[in-house]
C-alpha positions as CSV (number, residue, x, y, z in Angstrom):
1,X,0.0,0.0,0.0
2,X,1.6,3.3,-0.9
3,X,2.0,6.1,1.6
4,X,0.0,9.2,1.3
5,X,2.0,12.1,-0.2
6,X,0.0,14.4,2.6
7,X,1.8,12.3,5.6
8,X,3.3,14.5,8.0
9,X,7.5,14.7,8.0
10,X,8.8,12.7,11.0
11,X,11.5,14.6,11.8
12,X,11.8,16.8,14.9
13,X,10.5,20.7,14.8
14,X,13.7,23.3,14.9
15,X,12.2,24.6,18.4
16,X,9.5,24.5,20.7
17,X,7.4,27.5,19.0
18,X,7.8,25.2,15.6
19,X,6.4,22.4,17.4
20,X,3.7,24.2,18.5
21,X,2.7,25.8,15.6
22,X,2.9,22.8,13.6
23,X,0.3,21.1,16.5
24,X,-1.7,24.1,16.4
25,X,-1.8,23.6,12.8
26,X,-2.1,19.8,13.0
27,X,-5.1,20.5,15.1
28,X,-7.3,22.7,13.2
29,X,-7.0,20.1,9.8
30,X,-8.4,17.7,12.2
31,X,-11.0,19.5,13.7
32,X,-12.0,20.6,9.9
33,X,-13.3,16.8,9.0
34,X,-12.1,17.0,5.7
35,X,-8.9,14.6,6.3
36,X,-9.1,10.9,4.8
37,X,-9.1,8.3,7.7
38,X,-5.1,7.4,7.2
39,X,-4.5,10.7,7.3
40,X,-5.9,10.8,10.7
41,X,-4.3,8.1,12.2
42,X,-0.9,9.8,10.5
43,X,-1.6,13.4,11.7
44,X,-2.7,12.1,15.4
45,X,0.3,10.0,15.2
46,X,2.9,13.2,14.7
47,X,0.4,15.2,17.1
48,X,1.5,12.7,19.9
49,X,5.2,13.0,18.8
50,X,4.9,16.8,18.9
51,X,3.1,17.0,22.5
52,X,6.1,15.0,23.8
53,X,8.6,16.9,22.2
54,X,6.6,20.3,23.9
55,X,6.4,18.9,27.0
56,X,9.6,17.1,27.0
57,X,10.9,21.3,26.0
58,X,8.9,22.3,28.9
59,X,10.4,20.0,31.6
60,X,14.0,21.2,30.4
61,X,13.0,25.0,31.1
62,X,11.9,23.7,34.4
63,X,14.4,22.0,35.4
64,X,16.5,24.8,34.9
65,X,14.2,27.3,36.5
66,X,14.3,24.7,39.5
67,X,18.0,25.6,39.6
68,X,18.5,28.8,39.4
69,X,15.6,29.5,42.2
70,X,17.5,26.6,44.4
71,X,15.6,23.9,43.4
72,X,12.7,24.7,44.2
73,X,10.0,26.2,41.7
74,X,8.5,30.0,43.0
75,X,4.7,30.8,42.0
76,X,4.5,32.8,38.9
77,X,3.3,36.4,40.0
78,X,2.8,38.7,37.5
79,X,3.8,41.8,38.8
């Protein structure tokens, strides 16, 4: 069975705004209903694969936050 030329690329987004953009993106053709049933599966596939890669982008700011507030992580306040 041949792959659908609309398939998502598989490789990882250049940054964390990419990523998100390209969920945000990702999202909205979804939501449409117009998307053929394999490229559901494909596009909820990479959605999956970009949510980690946010999160995992996420945790890393943390940690690092967590570090230079001496490991422990201060309310946000906006002030």
């Amino acid at each position: 069975m041949p792959k659908a030329s609309s398939a998502a690329p598989a490789s990882d987004p250049a940054s964390y705004e990419a990523a998100l953009q390209e969920l945000e993106q990702l999202v909205a053709r979804i939501e449409s209903g117009q998307m053929p049933l394999q490229d559901l599966l494909a596009g909820y596939q990479r959605g999956a694969v970009l949510l980690a890669y946010c999160r995992q982008q996420l945790e890393a700011v943390q940690d690092q936050i967590k570090v230079l507030d001496g490991d422990t992580l201060q309310p946000w306040s906006a002030e």
